[in-house]
N, C-alpha and C positions, 0 to 999 in steps of 0.2 A: 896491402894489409890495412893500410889508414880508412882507405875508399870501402875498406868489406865492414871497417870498425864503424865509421860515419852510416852507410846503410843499414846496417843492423840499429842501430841508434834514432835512426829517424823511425823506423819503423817499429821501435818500440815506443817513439813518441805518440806516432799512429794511432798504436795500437791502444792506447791510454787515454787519448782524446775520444777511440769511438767508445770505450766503457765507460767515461764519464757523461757521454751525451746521455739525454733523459730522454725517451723515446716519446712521443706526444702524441695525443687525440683530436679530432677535427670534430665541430657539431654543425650540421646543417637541418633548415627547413624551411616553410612555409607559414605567413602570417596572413590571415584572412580576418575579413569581418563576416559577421554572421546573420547579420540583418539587409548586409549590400551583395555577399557572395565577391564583392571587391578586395582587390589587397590592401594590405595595412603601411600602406606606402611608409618611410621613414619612421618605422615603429623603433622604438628603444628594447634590445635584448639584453637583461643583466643576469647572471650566470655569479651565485657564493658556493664554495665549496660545503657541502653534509659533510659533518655537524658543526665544523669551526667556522663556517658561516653565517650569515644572518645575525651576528652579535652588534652590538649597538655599536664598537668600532667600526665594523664595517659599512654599517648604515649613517652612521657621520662622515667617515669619511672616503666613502665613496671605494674601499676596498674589491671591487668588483671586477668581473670581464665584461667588458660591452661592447654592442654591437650594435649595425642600424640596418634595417632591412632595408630592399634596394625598390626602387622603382614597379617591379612583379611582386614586392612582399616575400620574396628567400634573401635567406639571411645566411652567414657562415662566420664561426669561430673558430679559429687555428690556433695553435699551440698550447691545447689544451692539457694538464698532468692528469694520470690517471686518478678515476675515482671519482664522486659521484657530486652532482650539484644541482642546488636548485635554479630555477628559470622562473626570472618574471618578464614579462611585455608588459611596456608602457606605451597607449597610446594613447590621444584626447579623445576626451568622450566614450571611451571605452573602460569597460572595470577590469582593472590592476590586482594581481592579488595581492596584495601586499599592502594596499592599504586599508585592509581589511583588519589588520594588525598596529597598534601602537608598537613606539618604536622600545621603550621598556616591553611588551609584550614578543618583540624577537630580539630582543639582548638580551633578557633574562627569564625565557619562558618556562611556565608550570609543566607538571605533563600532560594538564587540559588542553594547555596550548601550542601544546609538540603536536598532543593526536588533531587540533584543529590548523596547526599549519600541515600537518604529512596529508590531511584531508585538502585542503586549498591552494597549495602551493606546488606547481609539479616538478619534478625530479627528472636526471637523465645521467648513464652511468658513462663513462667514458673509458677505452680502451684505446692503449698503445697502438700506435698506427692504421687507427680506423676509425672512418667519421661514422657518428650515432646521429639519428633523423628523428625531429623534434619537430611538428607542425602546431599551430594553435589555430583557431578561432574564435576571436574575441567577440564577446559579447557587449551589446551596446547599455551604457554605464546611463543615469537617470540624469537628472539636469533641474538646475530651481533657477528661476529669473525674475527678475524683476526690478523697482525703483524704488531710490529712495530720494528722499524730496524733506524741506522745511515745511513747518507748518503756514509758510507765508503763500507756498507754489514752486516754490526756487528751487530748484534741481539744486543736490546734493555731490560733487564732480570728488576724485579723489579719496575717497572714504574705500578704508580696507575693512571687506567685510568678510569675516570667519565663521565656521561654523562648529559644533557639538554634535557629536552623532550618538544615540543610545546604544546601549554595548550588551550583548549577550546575559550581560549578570544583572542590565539594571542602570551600572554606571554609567557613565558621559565620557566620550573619549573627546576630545578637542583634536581641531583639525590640525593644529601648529603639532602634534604629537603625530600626523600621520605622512604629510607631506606632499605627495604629487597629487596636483587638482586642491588644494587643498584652500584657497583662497579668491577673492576674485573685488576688483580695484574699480569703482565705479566710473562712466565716461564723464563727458561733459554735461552729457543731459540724466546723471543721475541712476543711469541703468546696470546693470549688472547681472553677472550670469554664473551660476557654480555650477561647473562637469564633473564627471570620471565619477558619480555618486552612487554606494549601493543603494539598495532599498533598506529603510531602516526610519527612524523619527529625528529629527532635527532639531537644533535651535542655533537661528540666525544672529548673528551680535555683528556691532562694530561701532569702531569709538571718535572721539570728536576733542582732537587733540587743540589745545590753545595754549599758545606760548606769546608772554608779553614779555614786558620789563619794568622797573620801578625804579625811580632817582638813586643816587649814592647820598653816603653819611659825610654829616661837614659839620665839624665840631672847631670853633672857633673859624678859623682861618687855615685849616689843615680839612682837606677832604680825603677818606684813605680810599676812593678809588670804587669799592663794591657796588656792583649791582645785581639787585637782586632779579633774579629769574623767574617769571611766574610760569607753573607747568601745571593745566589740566587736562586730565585725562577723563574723559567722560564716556560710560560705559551706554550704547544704546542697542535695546534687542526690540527682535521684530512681535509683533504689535503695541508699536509707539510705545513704550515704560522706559524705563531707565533701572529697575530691578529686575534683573536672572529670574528671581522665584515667580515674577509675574509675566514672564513671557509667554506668548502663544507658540506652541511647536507645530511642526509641518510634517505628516505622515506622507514618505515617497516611497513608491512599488516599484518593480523591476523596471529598468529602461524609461521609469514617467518619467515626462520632459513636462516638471510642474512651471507656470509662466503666471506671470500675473500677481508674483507674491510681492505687495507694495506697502511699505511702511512709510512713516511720518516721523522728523524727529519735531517733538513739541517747543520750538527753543520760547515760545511764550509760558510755556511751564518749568525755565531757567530762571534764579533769580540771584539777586548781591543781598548778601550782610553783610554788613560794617557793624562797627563798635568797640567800645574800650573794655579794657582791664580796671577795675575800682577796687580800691581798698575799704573795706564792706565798715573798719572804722571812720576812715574821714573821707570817704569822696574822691580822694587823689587821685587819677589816674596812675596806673602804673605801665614803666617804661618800656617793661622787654618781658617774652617768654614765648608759649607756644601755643596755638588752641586749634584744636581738632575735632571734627564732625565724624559720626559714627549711626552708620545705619541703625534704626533702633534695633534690639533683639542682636543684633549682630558683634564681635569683635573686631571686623573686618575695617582697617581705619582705610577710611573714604577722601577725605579732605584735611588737610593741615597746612596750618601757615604760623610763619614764624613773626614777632612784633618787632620793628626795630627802636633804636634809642629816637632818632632823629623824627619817627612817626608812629607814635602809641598808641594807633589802634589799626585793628583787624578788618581785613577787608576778604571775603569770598565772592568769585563773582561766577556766574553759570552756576547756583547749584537747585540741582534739581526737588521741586514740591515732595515733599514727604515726612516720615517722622525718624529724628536724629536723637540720638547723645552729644552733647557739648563736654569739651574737656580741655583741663587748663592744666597738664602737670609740672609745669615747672615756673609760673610768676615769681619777676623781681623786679625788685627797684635797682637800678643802676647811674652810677656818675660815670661822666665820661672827662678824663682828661688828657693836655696833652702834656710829655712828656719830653726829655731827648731821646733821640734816636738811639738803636743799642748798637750803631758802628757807625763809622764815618760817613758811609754813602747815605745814612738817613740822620737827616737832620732834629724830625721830631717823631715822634710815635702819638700813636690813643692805647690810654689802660684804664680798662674798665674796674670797675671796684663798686663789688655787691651793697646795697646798703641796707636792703630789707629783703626776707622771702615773704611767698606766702603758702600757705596748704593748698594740697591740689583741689581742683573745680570739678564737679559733673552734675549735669541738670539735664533732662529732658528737653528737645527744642526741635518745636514747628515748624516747615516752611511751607508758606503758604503763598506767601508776596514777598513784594520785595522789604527787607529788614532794617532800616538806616535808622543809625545811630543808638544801638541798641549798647546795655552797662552789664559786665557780668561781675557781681562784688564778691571780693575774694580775701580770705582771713589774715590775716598776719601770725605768720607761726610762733613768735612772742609770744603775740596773745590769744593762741590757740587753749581753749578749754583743757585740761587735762584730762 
C-alpha cells in the first residue's frame, strides 16, 4: 500500500513539473555581407521581445538574447518563449539598424517612429517547439577618415572624436545618443577613422581636455590643505573653429568610405587673461568671487573660474579668439582668520567674514591676443545708485 501510495505521488509530482515546463522556440540562420557574398563571421545577433522591447531599459541595460554567429556566418538561439521579436545584427563596418534610432527615439517612440522602426527593424515570430529561419545580408555601412594634427604639424594622439548626424526632421542627433560605431580615438600619428555610418550630413567634434593644479591657501601659519583643480574643456569641430554654429559639415552617400577629412586645431588662436577684480571707488583689488566668459549672443556659460583670498586675480588660460560676455555675479571682499578648532582633533580653523559686496559685472569682451593684467571695476552695493 505505502509503495502504490509513494508511486502515485511521484507521478503526480511528474506530472506537475511537465505542466509547468514552458515549452520554447529555437531561431536559426544565416549572416552574409553583400558587397563580399562572404559570411559575417562573429556578427552580434540581438533579439527584444514586440512591444515590451526596445525601451530604453532595455537598451541601457543590455536586457537582450544574444548571439554570435560562427565561423560560416549561421547563427542559433535556444530557449526562445513564444511570441514575436525584433532582430538586429551588429557587425563593423556594416549598417545596424538600430542606430538609425536614438535611444529616446526607442524608449519612448511616437507613432512616426513605431511606423519607421516596423519599416527598419526586422521581426520574427516564434513558436513552441519549432525553430523559425531568419537570414540577413548586411549591407556595407559608409566610413569618414582622417587627421587631426596642431597648427605647429604635430599629430594630435588620443583625442576622442564624435560625431552629429542630421535627423529626418532637420534636428542633430549626437552619436553618444546612438551607440555602436559611434566614436573613434585618434592613434599616435593623429589619424582616425568612423564606421558602421549611414548616409546622411555630419558634423565632426572633439575636445581637448587640460587638467592642471594651482598652490593651496596659507593664512598665517595654518595652511587648510585645498587645491585647486583647473579643468578645461575645449570644444573643437572640423574645419579648424572652436564654435558648433561655424562648423563645416560632411555630406556621406550609401556605403562612401569618405578619407582625407583633415582638420587643424589652431592652438595659436588659444589665449590667457589675467586680471583683477577693482573696486570701481578706490582701486582696491577685491579678494574673492567668480568671473565667467560667455559666448557672445549665447547663454551657454563657456569658461569660469573662481578668485581665491590668497591670489586676487583671474587667470583663463587656452581660450579661444572670438567675441564673449564677461560676468562677475557674486564679488567680495573677505578677511581671513584663524580661529580654534571646533573639536579637539583640530587645533585651529579659517573663518571667512564678508566685509564688502559688490553688484554683479557684465561687459562685452574681445579676444584677440593674449590679455595680461587687465582690471574689471566693480560697484559696491552700499553705494549702488538707487
Amino acid at each position: 500500500m505505502r509503495r502504490t501510495l509513494l508511486v502515485v505521488l511521484l507521478l503526480s509530482v511528474t506530472s506537475v513539473v511537465a505542466q509547468q515546463k514552458v515549452a520554447t522556440g529555437t531561431v536559426t540562420g544565416h549572416i552574409s555581407c553583400s558587397d563580399t557574398n562572404l559570411p559575417a563571421r562573429l556578427a552580434t545577433i540581438k533579439l527584444w521581445p514586440v512591444p515590451a522591447g526596445l525601451t530604453k531599459a532595455t537598451a541601457d541595460e543590455g536586457h537582450s538574447l544574444n548571439a554570435t554567429s560562427g565561423l560560416d556566418g549561421s547563427y542559433v538561439i535556444h530557449g526562445l518563449s513564444a511570441g514575436t521579436y525584433y532582430v538586429i545584427v551588429q557587425y563593423p563596418g556594416y549598417l545596424s539598424s538600430d542606430n538609425q534610432f536614438t535611444r529616446t527615439e526607442i524608449g519612448d517612440p511616437t507613432p512616426e517612429v513605431r511606423e519607421r522602426l516596423a519599416k527598419s527593424i526586422r521581426t520574427i515570430t516564434v513558436t513552441p517547439d519549432k525553430a523559425a529561419n531568419l537570414d540577413f545580408r548586411l549591407s556595407r555601412a559608409g566610413s569618414i577618415s582622417g587627421t587631426i594634427r596642431y597648427d605647429d604639424g604635430s599629430p594630435a594622439p588620443r583625442l576622442v572624436l564624435h560625431f552629429e548626424r542630421r535627423d529626418i526632421t532637420g534636428g542633430w542627433i549626437s552619436s553618444v545618443m546612438i551607440g555602436f560605431g559611434s566614436y573613434a580615438v585618434t592613434d599616435d600619428l593623429g589619424r582616425f577613422r568612423l564606421d558602421g555610418l549611414s548616409a546622411g550630413e555630419y558634423r565632426l567634434e572633439t575636445t581637448l581636455g587640460i587638467i592642471g593644479q594651482r598652490g593651496s591657501t596659507t593664512v598665517g601659519s595654518v595652511t587648510d590643505g585645498s587645491i585647486r583643480e583647473v579643468q578645461l574643456w575645449i570644444p573643437m569641430y572640423f574645419g579648424n573653429v572652436f564654435q558648433k554654429e561655424e562648423s563645416k559639415l560632411l555630406e556621406l552617400g550609401d556605403g562612401q568610405e569618405r578619407s582625407g577629412v583633415d582638420f587643424v586645431i589652431p592652438v595659436s588662436k588659444l589665449h590667457s587673461v589675467t586680471g583683477s577684480l577693482v573696486d570701481a571707488r578706490t582701486g582696491a583689488v577685491i579678494n574673492s568671487g567668480s568671473v565667467e566668459l560667455f559666448i557672445a549672443g549665447h547663454e551657454r556659460w563657456t569658461y569660469g573660474i573662481t578668485i581665491d583670498y590668497h591670489e586676487p586675480t583671474f587667470h583663463f588660460d587656452f581660450i579661444p579668439e572670438g567675441q564673449y560676455t564677461i560676468r562677475v555675479p557674486d564679488a567680495r571682499d573677505i578677511n581671513r582668520e584663524v580661529v580654534p578648532g571646533d573639536d579637539s582633533r583640530r587645533g585651529t580653523a579659517i573663518q571667512e567674514i564678508v566685509v564688502r559686496t559688490y553688484a554683479p559685472y557684465e561687459a562685452p569682451f574681445i579676444v584677440q591676443k593674449d590679455m595680461i593684467g587687465i582690471t574689471l571695476p566693480l560697484t559696491p552695493k552700499e553705494t549702488k545708485a538707487e
